[in-house]
Backbone as CSV, one residue per row, in Angstrom:
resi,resn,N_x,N_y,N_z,CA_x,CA_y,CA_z,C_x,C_y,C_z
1,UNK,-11.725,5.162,-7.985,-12.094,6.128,-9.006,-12.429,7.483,-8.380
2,UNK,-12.958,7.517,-7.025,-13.220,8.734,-6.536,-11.644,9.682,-6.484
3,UNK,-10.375,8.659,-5.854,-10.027,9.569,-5.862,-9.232,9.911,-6.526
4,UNK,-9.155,9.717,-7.911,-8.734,10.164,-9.281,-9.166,11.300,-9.524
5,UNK,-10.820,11.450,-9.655,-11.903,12.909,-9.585,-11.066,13.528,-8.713
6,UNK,-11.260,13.472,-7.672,-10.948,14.400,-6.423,-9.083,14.563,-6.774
7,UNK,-8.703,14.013,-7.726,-6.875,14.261,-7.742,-7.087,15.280,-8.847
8,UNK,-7.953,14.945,-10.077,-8.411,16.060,-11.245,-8.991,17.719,-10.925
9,UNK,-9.798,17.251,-9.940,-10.362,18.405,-9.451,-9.590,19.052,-8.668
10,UNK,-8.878,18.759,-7.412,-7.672,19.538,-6.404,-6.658,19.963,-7.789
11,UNK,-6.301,19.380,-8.312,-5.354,19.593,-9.416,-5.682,20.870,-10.374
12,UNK,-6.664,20.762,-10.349,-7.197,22.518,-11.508,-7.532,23.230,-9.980
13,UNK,-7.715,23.246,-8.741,-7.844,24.646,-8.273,-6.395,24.575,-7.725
14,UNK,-5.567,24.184,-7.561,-4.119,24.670,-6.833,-2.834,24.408,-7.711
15,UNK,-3.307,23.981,-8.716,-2.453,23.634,-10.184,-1.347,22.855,-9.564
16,UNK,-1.787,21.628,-9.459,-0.948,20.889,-9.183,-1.705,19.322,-9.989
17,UNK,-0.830,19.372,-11.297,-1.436,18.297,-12.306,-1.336,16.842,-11.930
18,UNK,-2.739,16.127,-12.356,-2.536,14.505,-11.763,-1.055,13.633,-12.219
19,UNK,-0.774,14.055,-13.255,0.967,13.209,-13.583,1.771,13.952,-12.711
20,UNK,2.363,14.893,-11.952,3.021,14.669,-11.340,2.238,14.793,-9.458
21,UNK,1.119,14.001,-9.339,0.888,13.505,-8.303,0.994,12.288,-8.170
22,UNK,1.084,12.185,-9.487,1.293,10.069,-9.756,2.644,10.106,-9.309
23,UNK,3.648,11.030,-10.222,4.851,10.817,-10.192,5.207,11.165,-8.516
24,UNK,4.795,12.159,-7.586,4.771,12.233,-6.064,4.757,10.848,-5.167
25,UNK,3.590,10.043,-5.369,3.421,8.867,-4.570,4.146,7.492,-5.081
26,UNK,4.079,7.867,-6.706,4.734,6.326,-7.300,6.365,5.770,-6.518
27,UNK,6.978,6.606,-5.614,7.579,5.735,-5.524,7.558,5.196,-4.242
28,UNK,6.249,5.623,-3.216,6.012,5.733,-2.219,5.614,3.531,-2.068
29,UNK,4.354,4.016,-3.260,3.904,3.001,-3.649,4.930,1.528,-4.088
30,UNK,5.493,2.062,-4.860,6.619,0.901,-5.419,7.601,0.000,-4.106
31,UNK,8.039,1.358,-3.432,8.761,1.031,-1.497,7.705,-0.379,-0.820
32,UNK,6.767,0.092,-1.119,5.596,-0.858,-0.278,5.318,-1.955,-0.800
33,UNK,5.332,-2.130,-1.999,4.847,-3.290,-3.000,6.103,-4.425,-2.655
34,UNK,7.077,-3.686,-2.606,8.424,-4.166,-2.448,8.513,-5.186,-1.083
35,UNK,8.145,-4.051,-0.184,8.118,-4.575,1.679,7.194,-5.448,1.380
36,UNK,6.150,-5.727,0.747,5.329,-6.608,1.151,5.294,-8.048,0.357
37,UNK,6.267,-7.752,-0.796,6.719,-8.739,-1.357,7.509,-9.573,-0.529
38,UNK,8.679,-8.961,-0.093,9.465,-9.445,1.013,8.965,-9.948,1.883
39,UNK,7.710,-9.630,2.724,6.862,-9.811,4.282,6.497,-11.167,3.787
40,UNK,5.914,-11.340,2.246,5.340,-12.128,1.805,5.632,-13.591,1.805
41,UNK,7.315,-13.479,1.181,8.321,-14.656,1.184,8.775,-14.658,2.665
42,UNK,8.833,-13.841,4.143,8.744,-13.963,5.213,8.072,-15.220,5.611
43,UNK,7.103,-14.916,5.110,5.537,-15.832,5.851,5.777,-17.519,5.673
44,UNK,6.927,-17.766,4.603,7.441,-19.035,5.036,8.248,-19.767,5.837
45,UNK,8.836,-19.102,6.797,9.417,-18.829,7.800,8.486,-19.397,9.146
46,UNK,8.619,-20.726,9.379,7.449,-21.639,10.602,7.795,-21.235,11.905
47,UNK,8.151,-20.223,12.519,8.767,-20.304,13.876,8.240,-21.655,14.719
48,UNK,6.881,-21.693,14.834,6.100,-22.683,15.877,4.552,-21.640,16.564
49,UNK,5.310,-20.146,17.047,4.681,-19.700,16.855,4.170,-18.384,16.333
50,UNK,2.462,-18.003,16.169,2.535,-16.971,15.473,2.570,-15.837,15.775
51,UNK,2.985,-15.243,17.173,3.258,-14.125,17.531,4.898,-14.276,17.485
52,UNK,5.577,-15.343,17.156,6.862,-14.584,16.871,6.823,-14.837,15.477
53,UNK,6.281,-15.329,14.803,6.407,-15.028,13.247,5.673,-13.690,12.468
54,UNK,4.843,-12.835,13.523,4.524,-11.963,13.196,5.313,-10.719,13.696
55,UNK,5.982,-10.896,14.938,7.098,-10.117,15.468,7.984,-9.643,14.115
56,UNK,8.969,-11.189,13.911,9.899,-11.281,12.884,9.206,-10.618,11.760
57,UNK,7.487,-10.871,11.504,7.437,-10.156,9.501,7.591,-8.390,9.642
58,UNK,7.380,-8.374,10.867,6.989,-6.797,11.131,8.304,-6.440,11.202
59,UNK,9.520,-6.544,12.003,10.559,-6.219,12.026,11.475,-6.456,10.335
60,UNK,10.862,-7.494,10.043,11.599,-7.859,8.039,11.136,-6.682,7.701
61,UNK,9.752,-6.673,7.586,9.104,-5.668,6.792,9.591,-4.076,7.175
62,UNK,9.764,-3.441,8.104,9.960,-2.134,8.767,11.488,-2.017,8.071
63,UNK,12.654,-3.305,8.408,14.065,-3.013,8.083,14.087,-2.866,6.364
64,UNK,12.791,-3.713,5.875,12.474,-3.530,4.501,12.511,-2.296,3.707
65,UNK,11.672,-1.493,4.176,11.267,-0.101,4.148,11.995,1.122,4.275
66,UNK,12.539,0.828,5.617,13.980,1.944,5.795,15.151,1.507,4.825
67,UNK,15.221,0.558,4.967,16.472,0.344,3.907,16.292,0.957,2.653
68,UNK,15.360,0.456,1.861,15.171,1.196,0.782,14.827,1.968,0.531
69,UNK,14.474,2.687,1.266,13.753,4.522,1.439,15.365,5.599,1.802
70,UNK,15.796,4.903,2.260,17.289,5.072,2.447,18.291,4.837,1.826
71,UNK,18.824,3.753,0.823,18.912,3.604,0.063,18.776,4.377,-1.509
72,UNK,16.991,4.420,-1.848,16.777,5.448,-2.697,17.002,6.676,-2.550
73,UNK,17.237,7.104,-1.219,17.324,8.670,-0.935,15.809,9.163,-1.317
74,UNK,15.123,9.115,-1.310,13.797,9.130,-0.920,13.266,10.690,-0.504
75,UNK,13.059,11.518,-1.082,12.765,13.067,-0.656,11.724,13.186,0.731
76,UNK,11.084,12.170,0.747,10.011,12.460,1.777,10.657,11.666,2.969
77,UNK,11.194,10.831,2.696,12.209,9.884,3.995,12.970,11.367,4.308
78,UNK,13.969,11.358,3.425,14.415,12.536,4.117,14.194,13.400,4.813
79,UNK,12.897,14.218,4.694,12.314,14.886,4.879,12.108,14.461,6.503
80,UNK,11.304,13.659,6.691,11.018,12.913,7.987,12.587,12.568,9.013
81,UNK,13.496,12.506,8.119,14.711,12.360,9.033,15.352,13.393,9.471
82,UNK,14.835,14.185,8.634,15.776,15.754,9.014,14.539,16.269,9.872
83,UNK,13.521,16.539,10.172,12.704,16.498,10.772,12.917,16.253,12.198
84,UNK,13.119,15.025,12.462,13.537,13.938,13.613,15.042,14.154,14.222
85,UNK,15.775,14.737,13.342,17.187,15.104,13.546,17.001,16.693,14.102
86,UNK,16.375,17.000,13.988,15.893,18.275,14.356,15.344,18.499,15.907
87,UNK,14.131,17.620,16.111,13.920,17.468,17.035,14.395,16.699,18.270
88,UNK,15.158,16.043,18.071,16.508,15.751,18.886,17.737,16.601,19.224
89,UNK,18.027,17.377,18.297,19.114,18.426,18.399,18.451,19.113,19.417
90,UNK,17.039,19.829,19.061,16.398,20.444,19.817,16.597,20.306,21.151
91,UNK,16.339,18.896,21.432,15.624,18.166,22.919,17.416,18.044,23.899
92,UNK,18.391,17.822,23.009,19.881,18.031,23.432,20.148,19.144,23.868
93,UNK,19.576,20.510,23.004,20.270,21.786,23.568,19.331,22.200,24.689
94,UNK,17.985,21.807,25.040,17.219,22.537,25.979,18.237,22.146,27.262
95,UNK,18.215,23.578,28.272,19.037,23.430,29.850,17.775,22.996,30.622
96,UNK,18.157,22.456,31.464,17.326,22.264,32.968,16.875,23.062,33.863
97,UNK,15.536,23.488,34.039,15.613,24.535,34.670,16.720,24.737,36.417
């Protein structure tokens, strides 16, 4: 509940209204609900043991995430990839001294 207030209140000084801060994270949220649904039905998965069944949920879960953030085309994935694509181009063109 606090930070509903605190989404009402930031929202009247920089006018940026709580429905489309809902609409900002909701699909951030939905991506995750998703991965962890998946991680979830993972967890039946017995390897023997539990550092490789936690290896495997983490790797389900991560390929979970990108996929569908990728998939959806995702403005903030993007964002982070062009980002990252950036800073690689970067790190390619620097010469040696």
């Amino acid at each position: 509940t606090i930070c509903f207030f605190q989404a009402i209140s930031l929202g009247k000084i920089i006018g940026y209204p709580v429905r489309e801060q809902i609409r900002d994270i909701m699909p951030g949220i939905l991506v995750s609900g998703a991965m962890g649904g998946v991680v979830n039905c993972a967890r039946r998965f017995h390897l023997g043991h539990p550092i490789i069944e936690f290896i495997l949920q983490v790797a389900i879960g991560g390929t979970t995430f990108l996929g569908i953030c990728w998939g959806l085309r995702l403005p903030a994935f993007l964002a982070v990839l062009g980002v990252l694509q950036h800073l690689i181009n970067r790190k390619r063109n620097v010469q040696p001294p």
